[in-house]
Every structure is written in structure tokens, then in C-alpha cells.
C-alpha positions as CSV (number, residue, x, y, z in Angstrom):
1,X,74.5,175.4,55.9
2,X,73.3,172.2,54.9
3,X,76.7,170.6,54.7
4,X,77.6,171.5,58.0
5,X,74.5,169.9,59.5
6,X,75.5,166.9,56.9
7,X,79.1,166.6,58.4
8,X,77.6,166.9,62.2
9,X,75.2,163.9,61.4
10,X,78.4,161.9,60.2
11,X,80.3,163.1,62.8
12,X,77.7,162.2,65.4
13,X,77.3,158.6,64.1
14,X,81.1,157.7,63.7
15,X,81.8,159.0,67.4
16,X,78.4,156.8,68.4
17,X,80.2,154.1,66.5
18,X,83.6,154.5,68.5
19,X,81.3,154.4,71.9
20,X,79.4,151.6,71.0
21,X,82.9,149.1,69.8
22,X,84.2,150.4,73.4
23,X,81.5,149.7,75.1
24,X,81.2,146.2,73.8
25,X,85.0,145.5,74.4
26,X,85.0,146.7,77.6
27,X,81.9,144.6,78.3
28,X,82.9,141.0,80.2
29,X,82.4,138.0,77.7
30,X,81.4,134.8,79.0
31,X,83.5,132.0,80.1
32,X,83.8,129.5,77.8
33,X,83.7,126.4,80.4
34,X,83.3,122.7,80.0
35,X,80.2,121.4,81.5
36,X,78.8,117.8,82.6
37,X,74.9,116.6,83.6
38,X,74.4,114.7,86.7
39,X,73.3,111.7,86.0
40,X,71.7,108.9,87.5
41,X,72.0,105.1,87.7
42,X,74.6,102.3,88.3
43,X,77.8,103.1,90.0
44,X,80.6,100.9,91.7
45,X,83.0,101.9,93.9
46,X,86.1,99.7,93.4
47,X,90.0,99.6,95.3
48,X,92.5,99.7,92.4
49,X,96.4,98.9,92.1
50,X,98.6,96.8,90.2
51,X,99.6,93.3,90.4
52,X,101.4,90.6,89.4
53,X,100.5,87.2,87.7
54,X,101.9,83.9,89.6
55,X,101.9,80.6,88.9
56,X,100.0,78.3,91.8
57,X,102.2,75.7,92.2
58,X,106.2,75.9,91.2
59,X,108.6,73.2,91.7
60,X,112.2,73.7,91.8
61,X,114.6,71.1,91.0
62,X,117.9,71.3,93.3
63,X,120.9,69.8,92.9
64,X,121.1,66.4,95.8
65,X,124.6,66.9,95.7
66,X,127.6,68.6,95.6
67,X,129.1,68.6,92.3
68,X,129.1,69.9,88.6
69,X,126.3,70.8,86.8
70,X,127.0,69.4,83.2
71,X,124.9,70.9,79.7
72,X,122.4,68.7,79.0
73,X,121.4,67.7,75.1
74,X,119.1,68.8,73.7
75,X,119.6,71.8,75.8
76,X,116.3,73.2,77.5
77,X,115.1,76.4,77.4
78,X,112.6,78.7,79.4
79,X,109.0,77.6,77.9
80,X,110.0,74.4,76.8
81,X,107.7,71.7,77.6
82,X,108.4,68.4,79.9
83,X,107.2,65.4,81.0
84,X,106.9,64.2,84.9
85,X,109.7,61.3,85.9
86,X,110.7,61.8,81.4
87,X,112.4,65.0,80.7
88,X,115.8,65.5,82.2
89,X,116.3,69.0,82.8
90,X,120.2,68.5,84.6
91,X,122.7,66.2,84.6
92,X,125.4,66.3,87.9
93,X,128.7,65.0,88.2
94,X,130.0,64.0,91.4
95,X,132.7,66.9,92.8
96,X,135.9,64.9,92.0
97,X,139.0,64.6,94.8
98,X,140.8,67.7,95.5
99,X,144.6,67.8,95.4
100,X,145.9,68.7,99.5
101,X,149.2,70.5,100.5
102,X,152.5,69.0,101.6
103,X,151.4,69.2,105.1
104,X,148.0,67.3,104.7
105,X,150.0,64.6,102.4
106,X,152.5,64.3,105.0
107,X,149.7,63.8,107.6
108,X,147.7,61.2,105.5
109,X,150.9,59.2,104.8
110,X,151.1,59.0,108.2
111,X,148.1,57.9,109.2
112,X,148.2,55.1,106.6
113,X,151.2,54.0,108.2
114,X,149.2,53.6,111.6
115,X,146.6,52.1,109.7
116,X,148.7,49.9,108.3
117,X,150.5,49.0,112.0
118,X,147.0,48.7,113.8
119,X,146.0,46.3,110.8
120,X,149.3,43.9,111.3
121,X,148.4,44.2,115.6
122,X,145.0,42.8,114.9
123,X,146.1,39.9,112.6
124,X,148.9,39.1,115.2
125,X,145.9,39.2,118.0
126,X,144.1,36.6,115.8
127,X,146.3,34.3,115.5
128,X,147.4,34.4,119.1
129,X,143.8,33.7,120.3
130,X,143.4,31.0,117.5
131,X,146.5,29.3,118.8
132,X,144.7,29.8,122.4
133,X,141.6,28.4,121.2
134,X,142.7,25.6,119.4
135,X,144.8,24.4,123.3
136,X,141.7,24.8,125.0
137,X,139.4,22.4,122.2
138,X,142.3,20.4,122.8
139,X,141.9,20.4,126.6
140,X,138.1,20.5,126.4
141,X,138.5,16.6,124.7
142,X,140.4,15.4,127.5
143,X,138.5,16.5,129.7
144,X,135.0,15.2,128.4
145,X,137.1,11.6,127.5
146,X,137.9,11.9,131.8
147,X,134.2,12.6,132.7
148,X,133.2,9.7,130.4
149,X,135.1,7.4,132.2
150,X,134.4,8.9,135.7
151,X,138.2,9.7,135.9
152,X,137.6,13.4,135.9
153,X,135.5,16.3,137.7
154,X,132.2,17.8,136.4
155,X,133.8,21.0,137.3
156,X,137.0,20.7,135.5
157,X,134.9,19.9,131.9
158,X,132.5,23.0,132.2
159,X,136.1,24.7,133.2
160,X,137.5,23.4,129.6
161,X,134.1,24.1,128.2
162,X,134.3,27.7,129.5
163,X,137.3,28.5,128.2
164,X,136.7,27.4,124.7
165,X,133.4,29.4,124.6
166,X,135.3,32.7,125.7
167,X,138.5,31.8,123.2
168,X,135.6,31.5,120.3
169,X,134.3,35.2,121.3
170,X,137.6,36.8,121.6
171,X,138.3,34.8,118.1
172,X,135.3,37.1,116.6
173,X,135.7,40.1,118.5
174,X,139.5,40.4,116.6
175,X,137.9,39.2,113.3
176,X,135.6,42.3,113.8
177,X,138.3,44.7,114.9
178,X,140.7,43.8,112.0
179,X,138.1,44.2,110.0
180,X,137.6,47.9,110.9
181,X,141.0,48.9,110.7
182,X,141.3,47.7,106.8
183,X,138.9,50.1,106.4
184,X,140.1,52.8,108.2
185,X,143.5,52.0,105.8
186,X,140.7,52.5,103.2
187,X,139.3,55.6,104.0
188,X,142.9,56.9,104.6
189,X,144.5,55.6,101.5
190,X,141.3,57.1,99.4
191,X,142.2,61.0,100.7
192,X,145.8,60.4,99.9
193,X,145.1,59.2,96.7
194,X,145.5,61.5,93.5
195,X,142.4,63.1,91.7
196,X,141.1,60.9,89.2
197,X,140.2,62.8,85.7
198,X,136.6,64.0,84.8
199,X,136.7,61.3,81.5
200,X,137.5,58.6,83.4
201,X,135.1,59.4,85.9
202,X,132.4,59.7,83.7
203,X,133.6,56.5,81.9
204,X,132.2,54.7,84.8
205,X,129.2,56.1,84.8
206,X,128.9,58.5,87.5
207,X,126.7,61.0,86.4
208,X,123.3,61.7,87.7
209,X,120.1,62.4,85.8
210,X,117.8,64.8,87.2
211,X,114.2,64.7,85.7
212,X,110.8,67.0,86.4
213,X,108.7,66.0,89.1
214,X,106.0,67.3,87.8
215,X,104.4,68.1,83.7
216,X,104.4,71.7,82.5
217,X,106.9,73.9,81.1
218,X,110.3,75.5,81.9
219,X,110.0,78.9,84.1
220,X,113.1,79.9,85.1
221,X,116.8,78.3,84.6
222,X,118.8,79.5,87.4
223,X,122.2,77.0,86.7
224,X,121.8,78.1,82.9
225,X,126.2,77.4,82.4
226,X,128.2,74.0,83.8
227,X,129.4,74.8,86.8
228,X,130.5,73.5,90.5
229,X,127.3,74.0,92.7
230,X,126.9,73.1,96.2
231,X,123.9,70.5,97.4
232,X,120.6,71.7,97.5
233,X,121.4,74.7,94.8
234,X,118.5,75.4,92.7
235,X,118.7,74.2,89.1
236,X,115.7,75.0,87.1
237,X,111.8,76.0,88.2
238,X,109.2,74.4,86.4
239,X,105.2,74.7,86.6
240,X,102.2,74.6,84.4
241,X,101.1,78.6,82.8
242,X,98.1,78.0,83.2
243,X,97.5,77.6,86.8
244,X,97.9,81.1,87.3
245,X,96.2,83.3,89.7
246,X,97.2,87.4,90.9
247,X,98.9,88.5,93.6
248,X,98.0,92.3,94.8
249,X,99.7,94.0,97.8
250,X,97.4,96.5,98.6
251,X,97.0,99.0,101.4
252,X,95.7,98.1,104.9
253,X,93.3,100.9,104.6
254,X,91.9,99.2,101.3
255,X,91.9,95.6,102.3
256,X,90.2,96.1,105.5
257,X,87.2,96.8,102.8
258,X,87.5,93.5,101.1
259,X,86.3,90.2,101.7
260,X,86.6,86.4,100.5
261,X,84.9,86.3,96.9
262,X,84.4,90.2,96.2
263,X,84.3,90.7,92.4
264,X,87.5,91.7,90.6
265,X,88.1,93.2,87.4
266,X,91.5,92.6,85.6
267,X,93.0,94.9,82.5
268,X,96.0,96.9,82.0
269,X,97.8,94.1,80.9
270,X,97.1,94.5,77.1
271,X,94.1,92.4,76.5
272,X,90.3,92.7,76.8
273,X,89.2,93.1,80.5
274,X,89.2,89.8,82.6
275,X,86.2,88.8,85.5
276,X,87.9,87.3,88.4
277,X,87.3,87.1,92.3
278,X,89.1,87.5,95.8
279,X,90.0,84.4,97.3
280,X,92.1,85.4,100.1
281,X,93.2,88.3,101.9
282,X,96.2,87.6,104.5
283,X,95.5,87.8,107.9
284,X,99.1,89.9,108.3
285,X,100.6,92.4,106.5
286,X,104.0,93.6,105.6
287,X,106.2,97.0,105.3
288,X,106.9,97.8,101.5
289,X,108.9,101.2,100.0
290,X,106.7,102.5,97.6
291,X,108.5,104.1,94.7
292,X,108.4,107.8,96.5
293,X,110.6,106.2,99.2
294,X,107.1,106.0,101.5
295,X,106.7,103.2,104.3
296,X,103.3,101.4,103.4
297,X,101.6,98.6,105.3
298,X,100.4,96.3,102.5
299,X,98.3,93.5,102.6
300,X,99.1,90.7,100.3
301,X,95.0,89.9,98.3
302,X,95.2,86.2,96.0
303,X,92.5,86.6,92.9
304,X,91.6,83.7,90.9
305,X,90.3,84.0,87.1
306,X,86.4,83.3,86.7
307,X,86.6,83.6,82.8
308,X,88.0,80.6,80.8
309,X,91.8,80.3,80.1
310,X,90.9,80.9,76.5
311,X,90.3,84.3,77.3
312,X,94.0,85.2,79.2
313,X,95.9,82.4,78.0
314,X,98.8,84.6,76.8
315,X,99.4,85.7,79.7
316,X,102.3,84.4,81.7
317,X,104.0,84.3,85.0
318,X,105.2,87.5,86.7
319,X,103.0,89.6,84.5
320,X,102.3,92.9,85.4
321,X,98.1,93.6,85.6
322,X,95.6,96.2,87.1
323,X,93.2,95.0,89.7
324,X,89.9,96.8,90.5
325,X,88.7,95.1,93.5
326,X,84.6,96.2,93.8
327,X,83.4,97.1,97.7
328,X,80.3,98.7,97.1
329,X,77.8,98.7,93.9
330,X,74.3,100.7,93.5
331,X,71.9,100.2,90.3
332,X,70.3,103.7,90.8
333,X,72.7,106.5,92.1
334,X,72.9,110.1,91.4
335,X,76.7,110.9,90.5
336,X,78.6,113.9,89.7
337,X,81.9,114.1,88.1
338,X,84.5,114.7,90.5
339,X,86.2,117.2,88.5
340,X,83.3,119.2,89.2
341,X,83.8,119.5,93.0
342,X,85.8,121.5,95.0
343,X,85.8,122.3,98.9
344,X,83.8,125.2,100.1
345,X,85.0,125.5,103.7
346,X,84.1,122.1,105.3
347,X,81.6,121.0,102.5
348,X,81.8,120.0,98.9
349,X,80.5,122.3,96.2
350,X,80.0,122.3,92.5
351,X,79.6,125.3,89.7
352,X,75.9,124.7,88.7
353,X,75.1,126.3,85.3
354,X,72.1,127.9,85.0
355,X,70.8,130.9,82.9
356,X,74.5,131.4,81.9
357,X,75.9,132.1,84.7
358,X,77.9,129.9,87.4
359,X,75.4,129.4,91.0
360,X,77.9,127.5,93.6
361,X,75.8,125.2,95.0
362,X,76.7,123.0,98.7
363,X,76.5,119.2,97.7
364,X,76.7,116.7,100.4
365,X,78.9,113.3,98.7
366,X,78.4,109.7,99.7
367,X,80.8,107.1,98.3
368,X,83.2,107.6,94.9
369,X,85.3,106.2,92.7
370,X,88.2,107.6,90.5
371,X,85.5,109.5,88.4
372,X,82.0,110.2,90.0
373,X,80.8,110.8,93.4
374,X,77.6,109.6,95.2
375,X,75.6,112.8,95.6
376,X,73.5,112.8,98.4
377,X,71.6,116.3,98.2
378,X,71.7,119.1,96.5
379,X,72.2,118.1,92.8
380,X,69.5,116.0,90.9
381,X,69.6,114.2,88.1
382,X,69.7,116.7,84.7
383,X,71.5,119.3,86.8
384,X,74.5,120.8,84.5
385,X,77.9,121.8,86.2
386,X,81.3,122.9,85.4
387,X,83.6,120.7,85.3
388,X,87.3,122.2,86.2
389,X,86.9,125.6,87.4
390,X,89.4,127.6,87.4
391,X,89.9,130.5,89.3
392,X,88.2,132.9,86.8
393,X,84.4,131.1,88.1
394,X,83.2,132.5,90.9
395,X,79.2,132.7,91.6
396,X,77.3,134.7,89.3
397,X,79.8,134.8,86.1
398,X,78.7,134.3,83.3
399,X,79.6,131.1,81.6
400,X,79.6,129.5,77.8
401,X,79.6,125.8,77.0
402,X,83.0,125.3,75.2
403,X,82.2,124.0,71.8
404,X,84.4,120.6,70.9
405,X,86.7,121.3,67.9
């Protein structure tokens, strides 16, 4: 009898047992959850995109005429340093003659022949009006000796005299016009003449010597092999590294925001953060694809450095930065995270956690920034929420702080 009532007692306690490890498996366990405090003073809201380093003031040397572009010793290199009206940084050949087909050499011949033939007309002219002006010197003695002795007219000497004057003109005027057909036989006989040879050419010293305009360094060598380039082809850039300032092309929507002097903040470049400032924003703006294949209307924003080169000297030109351009600052804001909020209809709304559990509460947001938001009611500082819900929170679950591993 008593080991029956024994065995019941067990029996009892080991189902009790069973009911009680159901009961606590089947009972919901809290939500382990990340959670954030609201806190409460400075906060900035800033507009940020990337950017590129430029420097000020470049100055490309171009080639002032057609011809080659020879190697230059010592050769130059990008970052090399140079001296205004010192350094040469090209040297040009003058394009030598071309050789011209059978029809062109036939044509030039020809024309040298009439060249030739309109230079033999204008000697025979000169010496036909020299032979005429010497007759009328000639008759203007006679007739002077007739005035003299009152023998002859005052009309027939200013005749003589006349005629002299006019013989003397036409004298010069032939003078002149033989002298432009010799070189008209010039300019003819130098197209049909043979191309000379790039030795002899630079024998006689017919290279140019192009030097910077300005001191700095070497940015860019276009013309880096010789080479036939027309005039005006850009040779080499030049321009000093460290009269850099940053270029930003950033949204209409954004620079509409930002004015003349607004503080800027400069990193992502792989140094400490840099201070700067906005010195101009463009008063038009431009289409640009953005990498999604997206029109954009962008805004092209200069920014000048306000700490000392010392600070970003190894930085160069072209180099690829992050801007955060500030547009609104407050020393005593209450912010949220915004991986806290989420849309409740037409409001914003955040997972407070209190007692445990997860209460949605209706926040109403002011400005943010990439990671806290302005909270205008409904949250004060100290207030805990949950940052990331998921779908699991709803109001009323419970919740657990997740403990950092």
C-alpha cells in the first residue's frame, strides 16, 4: 500500500515536471532587440557627395606652329619641377616641304616659266622707259638753254619738264613691278623645289624652344612621343599643387540650400578630415548621367581649404574627396537615430522600450542628417527605442536588450 502511494507521488511530480518544461517552451520569449537613448545636444545637418580636387590656375603650353614635336633632354616627366621663361618643356621643328605629284610638278614648272617671262617683260619695260627718260632730260636742257636766252616758250620747258617728271615715275613704277615678279619666281621656285633633310634643317638652326610661362610643376604631358602636330596642339599642362581648391557637382535640390562661405568638411580622401568653405555656387547648372543611367540637374559648388597646406599637402590634382557641405547647425537638439523610425500612416513612429515591452510611440521630426533626426515631440531626452525593427515588434511585445558579444 505504501509503495503505491510512493509511485503515485513520483508519478505525479514527473508528469508536473513534463507540464511545467511545456509550459515554459510554449511560453513567448522576449525579443532580443538593439536599443538606442535619445539624446540631446549639438547636431548638424550637412549636404554630402564626392568631389574632385583642381588645380586654380593651369597653363597649357601649345605648339605656335605646325611641325614636329622633337624629345627634349633631360626628358620631363609629370611632377617635375620648372622654372618660368627657364625650363624648356618642348622643342618644335618646322614641318619640312612635302614632295607633290607629276601634275603639281608639271604645273609649278610652268608657272616658273611665266615667272621667269613676266620677269624678262619687266626688265625690257625698264629699259624702254630709261631710254625714254634719258631723250626727254635730253630735251628738257634744250629747252631750259632756249628759255634762258628768250629763244624759246615758257610753255614748251614745263612741257620738257613734264615729261621728265612722268618718265622718272614710270622709271619707278617698273623698278617696283620687276621687283614683284622676282619674287613671285621665288615663291614658285621654292614649292618646286625638293624637300630638304631633317639634319640639314636642323643644322641651321631651325628648331624652336618652348619654355613654361609660369613656375610649378608638370601635370599632364599630352605630346609625350615626337611626332607631327598641327598649330595650337596642346603640348604639356603645367601649374603649381598647391593652389588647389574642390570642385563638387551637386544636386539643384541641395545647392539651392547653400550659400557663399557655408562651412565644409573634407575626408574620404585618406587623410585626417580637412575644414574648408564654399566660395561659389554657379548661377547655372548642367545635365549629368549619374552612374544608374539617371538625368540629374547638378550645380557645379568651388570650396577653398581654410586649414594650412601642411595639413593636405599630399593631395594632388584630380583627387577624388567627400564633401559635407553644413546648412543648418543646433547646440541643443533632441535626436533620435534614424534607424529607429519607421512610417505609421502619414507620421513618423519609433519602438519605445519600456517595462520590456515595445510602446509605438507618434514622433513628429524636424531636420536630419544621415544618422539622427530632429525630434520635435514625443520623445525626450533618456527615452530608449529600438533601433531596426523588424517585423517580429509590434506594440506590446516583449523585448530584451541584445547583449554585445
Amino acid at each position: 500500500m505504501r509503495t503505491s502511494w510512493i509511485k503515485q507521488i513520483v508519478g505525479a511530480a514527473a508528469l508536473g515536471a513534463l507540464v511545467a518544461g511545456a509550459v515554459w517552451f510554449a511560453w513567448p520569449q522576449p525579443i532580443a532587440v538593439d536599443i538606442a537613448t535619445v539624446a540631446k545636444g549639438p547636431m548638424e545637418v550637412s549636404v554630402e557627395d564626392e568631389a574632385r580636387t583642381r588645380v586654380r590656375h593651369i597653363y597649357t603650353v601649345s605648339a605656335p606652329i605646325a611641325g614636329k614635336v622633337l624629345r627634349i633632354s633631360p626628358p620631363r616627366h609629370v611632377g617635375d619641377h620648372v622654372t618660368a621663361d627657364e625650363s624648356v618643356v618642348a622643342v618644335m621643328q618646322a614641318t619640312i616641304a612635302s614632295f607633290h605629284d607629276a601634275r603639281t610638278h608639271e604645273e609649278l614648272q610652268a608657272a616658273l616659266a611665266a615667272a621667269d617671262a613676266a620677269m624678262t617683260l619687266a626688265e625690257a619695260e625698264i629699259r624702254r622707259i630709261d631710254a625714254s627718260l634719258g631723250f626727254a632730260r635730253t630735251d628738257l636742257q634744250r629747252a631750259s638753254a632756249l628759255a634762258r636766252t628768250g629763244a624759246g616758250s615758257r610753255r614748251a620747258l614745263d612741257q620738257a619738264t613734264l615729261e621728265v617728271e612722268t618718265n622718272e615715275a614710270a622709271l619707278a613704277s617698273a623698278k617696283a613691278e620687276l621687283e614683284v615678279r622676282r619674287n613671285e619666281r621665288g615663291s614658285v621656285a621654292a614649292r618646286l623645289s625638293e624637300p630638304s633633310d631633317a639634319s640639314s634643317q636642323s643644322a641651321r638652326g631651325c628648331c624652336i624652344q618652348l619654355r613654361t610661362p609660369v613656375t610649378g610643376r608638370v601635370l599632364k604631358i599630352i605630346q609625350e612621343s615626337a611626332g607631327v602636330v598641327p598649330a595650337g596642339a596642346p603640348l604639356i599642362e603645367i601649374g603649381d599643387p598647391l593652389d588647389l581648391e574642390i570642385v563638387a557637382d551637386l544636386l539643384t535640390t541641395d545647392a539651392v540650400k547653400i550659400q557663399p562661405g557655408s562651412p565644409v568638411q573634407i575626408d574620404g580622401w585618406g587623410g585626417p578630415p580637412i575644414q574648408g568653405r564654399v566660395v561659389r555656387v554657379d548661377p547655372a547648372g548642367f545635365v549629368k548621367i549619374s552612374a544608374l543611367g539617371i538625368e540629374e540637374q547638378r550645380v557645379r559648388t568651388t570650396i577653398d581649404f581654410i586649414d594650412p597646406p601642411e595639413k593636405w599637402s599630399s593631395l594632388g590634382h584630380d583627387y577624388r574627396v567627400i564633401v559635407h557641405v553644413g546648412i543648418w547647425k543646433a547646440e541643443d537638439a533632441v535626436t533620435v537615430p534614424v534607424a529607429a523610425l519607421f512610417r505609421k500612416g502619414d507620421n513618423w513612429a519609433v519602438f519605445a522600450a519600456k517595462e520590456g515591452r515595445a510602446r509605438t510611440i507618434v514622433v513628429e521630426i524636424g531636420r536630419r542628417n544621415s544618422q539622427v533626426a530632429d525630434v520635435q515631440s514625443g520623445l525626450v531626452a533618456g527615452d530608449r527605442v529600438v533601433l531596426h525593427p523588424s517585423d517580429r515588434i509590434a506594440d506590446g511585445v516583449a523585448i530584451a536588450e541584445r547583449e554585445i558579444q
